[in-house]
C-alpha positions as CSV (number, residue, x, y, z in Angstrom):
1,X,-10.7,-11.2,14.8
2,X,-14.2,-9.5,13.4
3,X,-16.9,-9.2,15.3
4,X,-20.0,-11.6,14.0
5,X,-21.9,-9.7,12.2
6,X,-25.0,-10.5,9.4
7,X,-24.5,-10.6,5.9
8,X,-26.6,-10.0,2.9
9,X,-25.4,-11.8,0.3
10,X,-26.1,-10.7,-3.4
11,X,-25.0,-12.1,-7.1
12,X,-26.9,-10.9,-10.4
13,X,-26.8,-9.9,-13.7
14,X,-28.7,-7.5,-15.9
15,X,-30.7,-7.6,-18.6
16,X,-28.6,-6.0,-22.0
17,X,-29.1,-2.7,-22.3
18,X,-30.3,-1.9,-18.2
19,X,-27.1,-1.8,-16.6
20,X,-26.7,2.3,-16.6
21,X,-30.2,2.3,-15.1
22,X,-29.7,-0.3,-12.8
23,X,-26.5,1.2,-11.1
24,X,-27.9,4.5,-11.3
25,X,-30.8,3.1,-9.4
26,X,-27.7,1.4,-7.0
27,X,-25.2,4.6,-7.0
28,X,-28.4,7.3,-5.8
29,X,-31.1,5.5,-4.3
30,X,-31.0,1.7,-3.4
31,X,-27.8,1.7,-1.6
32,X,-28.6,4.5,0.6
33,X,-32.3,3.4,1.3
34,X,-30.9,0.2,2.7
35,X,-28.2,2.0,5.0
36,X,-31.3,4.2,6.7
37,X,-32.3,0.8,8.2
38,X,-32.0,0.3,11.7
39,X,-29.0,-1.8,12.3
40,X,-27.6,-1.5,8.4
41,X,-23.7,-0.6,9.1
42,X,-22.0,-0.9,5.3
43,X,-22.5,-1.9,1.6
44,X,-19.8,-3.1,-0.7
45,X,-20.8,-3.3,-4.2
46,X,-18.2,-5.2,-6.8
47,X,-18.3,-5.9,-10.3
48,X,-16.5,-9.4,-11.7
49,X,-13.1,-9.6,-13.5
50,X,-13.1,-13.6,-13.8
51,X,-16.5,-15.9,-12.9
52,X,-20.5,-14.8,-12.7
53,X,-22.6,-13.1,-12.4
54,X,-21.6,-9.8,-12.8
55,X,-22.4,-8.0,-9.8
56,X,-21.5,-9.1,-6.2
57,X,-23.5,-7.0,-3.2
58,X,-23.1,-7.3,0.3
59,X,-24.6,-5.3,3.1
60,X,-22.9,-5.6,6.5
61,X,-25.8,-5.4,9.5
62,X,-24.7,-5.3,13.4
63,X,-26.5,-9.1,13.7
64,X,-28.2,-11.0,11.6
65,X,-31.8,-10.5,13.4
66,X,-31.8,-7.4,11.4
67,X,-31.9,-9.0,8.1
68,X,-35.8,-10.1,9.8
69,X,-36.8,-7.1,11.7
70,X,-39.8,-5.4,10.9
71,X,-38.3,-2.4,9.6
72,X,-36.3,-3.9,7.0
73,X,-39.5,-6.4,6.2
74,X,-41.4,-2.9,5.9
75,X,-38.8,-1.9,3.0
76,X,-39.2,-5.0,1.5
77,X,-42.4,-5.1,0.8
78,X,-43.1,-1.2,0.2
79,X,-40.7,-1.1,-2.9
80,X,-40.0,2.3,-4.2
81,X,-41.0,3.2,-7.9
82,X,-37.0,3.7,-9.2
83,X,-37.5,-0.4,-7.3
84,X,-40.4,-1.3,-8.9
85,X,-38.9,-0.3,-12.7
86,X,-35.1,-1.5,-11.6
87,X,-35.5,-5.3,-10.0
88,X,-37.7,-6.7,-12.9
89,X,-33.9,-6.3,-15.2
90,X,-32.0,-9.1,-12.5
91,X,-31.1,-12.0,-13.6
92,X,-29.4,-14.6,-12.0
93,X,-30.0,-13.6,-8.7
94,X,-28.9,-15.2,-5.9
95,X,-29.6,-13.7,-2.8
96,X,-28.9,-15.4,0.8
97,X,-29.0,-13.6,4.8
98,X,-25.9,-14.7,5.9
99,X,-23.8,-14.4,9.4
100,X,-20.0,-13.8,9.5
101,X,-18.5,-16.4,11.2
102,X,-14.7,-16.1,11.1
103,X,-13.4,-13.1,10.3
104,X,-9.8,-11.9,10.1
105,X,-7.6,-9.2,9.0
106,X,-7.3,-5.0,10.0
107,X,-7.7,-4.1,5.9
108,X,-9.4,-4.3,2.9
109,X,-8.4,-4.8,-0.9
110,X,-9.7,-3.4,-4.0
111,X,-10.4,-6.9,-4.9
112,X,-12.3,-10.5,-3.5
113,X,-11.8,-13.7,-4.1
114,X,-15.0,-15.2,-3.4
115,X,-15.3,-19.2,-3.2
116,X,-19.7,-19.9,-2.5
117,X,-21.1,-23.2,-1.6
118,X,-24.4,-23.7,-3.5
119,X,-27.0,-25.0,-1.1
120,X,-29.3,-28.0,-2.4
121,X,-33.5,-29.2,-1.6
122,X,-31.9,-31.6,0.7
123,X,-30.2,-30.4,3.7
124,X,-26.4,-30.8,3.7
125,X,-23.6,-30.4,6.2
126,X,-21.7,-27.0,4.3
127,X,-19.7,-26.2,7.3
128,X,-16.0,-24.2,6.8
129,X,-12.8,-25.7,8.6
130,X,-12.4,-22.2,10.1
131,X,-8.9,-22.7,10.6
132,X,-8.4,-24.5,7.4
133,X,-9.2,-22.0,5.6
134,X,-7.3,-19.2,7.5
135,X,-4.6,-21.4,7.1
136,X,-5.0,-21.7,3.6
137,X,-5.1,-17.9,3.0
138,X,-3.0,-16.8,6.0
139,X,0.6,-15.2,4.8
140,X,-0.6,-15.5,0.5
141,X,0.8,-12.9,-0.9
142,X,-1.9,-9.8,-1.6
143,X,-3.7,-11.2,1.2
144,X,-5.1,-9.0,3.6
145,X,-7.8,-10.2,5.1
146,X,-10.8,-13.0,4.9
147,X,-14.2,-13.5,6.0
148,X,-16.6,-16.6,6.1
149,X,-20.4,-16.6,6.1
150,X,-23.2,-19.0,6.5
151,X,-26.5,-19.7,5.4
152,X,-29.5,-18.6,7.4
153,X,-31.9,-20.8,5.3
154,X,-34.9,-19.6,7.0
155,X,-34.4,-15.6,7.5
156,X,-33.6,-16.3,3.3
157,X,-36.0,-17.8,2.3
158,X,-38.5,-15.0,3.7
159,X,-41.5,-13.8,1.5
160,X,-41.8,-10.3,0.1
161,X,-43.0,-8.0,-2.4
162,X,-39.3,-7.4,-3.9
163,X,-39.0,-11.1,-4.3
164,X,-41.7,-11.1,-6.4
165,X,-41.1,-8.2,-8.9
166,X,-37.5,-10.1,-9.7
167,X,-38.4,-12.2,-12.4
168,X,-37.0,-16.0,-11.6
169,X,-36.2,-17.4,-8.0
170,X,-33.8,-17.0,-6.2
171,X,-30.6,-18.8,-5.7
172,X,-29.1,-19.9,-2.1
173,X,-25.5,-20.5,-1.1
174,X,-25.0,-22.2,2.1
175,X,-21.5,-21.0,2.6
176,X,-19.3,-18.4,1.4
177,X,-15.6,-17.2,2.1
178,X,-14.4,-14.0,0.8
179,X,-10.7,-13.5,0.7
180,X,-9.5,-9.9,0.5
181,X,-6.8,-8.9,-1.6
182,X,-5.1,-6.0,-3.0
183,X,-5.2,-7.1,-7.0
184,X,-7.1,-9.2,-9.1
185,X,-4.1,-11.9,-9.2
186,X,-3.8,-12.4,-5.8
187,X,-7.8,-12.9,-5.2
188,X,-7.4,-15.4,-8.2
189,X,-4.6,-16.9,-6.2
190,X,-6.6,-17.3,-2.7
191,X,-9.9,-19.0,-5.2
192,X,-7.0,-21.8,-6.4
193,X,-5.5,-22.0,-2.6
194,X,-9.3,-22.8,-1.5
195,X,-10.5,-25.2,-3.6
196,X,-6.9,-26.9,-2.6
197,X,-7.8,-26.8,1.0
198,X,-11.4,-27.6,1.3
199,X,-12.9,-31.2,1.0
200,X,-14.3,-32.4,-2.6
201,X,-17.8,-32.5,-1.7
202,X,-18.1,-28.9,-0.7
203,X,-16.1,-28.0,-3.8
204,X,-18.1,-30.0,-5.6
205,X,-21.0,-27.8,-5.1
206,X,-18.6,-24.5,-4.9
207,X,-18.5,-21.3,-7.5
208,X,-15.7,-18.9,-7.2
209,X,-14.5,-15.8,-8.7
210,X,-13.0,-12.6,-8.8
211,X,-14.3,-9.0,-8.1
212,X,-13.6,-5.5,-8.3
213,X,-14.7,-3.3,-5.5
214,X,-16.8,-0.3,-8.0
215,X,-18.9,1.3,-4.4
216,X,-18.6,1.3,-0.6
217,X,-20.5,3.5,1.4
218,X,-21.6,3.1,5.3
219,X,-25.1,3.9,7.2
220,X,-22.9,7.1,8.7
221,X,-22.7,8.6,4.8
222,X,-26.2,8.7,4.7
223,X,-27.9,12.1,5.8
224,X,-31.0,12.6,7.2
């Protein structure tokens, strides 16, 4: 079992034509920036085979107050110029602080299988059958580890400069399980075994799909 941990939780595309200036943005500044935070442990940054949008971002944080404290708010809303010229190309962006929940598994795939509850105006009851789900995914064959993540509506829903330079709002998910897997078919695989094991109105409200791990870096790779 994982330690709880937060979560940032990113989906977006990119306007035609930005994409190499986007992830260069990503790949030499933005990632790194974000891992000099106080409490910032990991980024995983994956790009879709099957389902949308196209990029899938996730920051790993040693508790979710960090994803709140004033020196990430600082960053926020003190955008850097390669920011300022990069966010305006999202679209689709969904964007949701998140704590891990239930986490197992000693490994990591090249590949996720990522089922997300949609959250809605008017409050509903989004909670994972932890062990459903681990038992859903437990012993599937490219399996090798899963997580689950909830909504922290309010630390989300936070106001800041970067959320304005983004053209659109944001979307929220209330819930999200990732399953690890070491190919694309097996992370397809654990999307199907999911939506088999989890109650029609949370699938109801659920998008899934499949990405490709394309960066990982931790908060130790960056140099002072």
């Amino acid at each position: 079992m994982k330690t709880e941990r937060g979560i940032l939780a990113i989906w977006h595309d990119i306007d035609t034509g930005q994409s190499d200036a986007v992830l260069d943005w990503y790949n030499n500044e933005h990632h790194f920036e974000r891992l000099s935070v106080p409490g910032f442990r990991m980024v995983h940054r994956y790009s879709a085979v099957e389902g949308t949008p196209h990029l899938f971002i996730n920051y790993e944080t040693d508790d979710v107050s960090v994803l709140s404290s004033p020196a990430y708010l600082e960053r926020l809303n003190a955008p850097t110029p390669w920011t300022l010229t990069s966010q305006p190309h999202f679209r689709n962006n969904s964007r949701t602080v998140c704590h891990r929940s239930f986490a197992w598994g000693a490994a990591e795939g090249g590949f996720v299988g990522v089922l997300r509850i949609l959250a809605e105006d008017s409050p509903k009851d989004s909670q994972l059958d932890e062990q459903a789900v681990h038992a859903a995914l437990d012993g599937a064959s490219g399996i090798v580890g899963g997580e689950i993540w909830s909504a922290d509506r309010e630390k989300s829903s936070i106001a800041s400069r970067e959320k304005e330079i983004r053209k659109g709002q944001d979307i929220y998910v209330d819930a999200v399980v990732v399953a690890h897997a070491t190919d694309a078919h097996a992370a397809g695989n654990a999307v199907k075994l999911l939506r088999d094991a989890l109650p029609d109105q949370l699938t109801a409200r659920a998008l899934t799909g499949v990405w490709q791990l394309s960066f990982r870096a931790e908060a130790s790779d960056v140099t002072a």
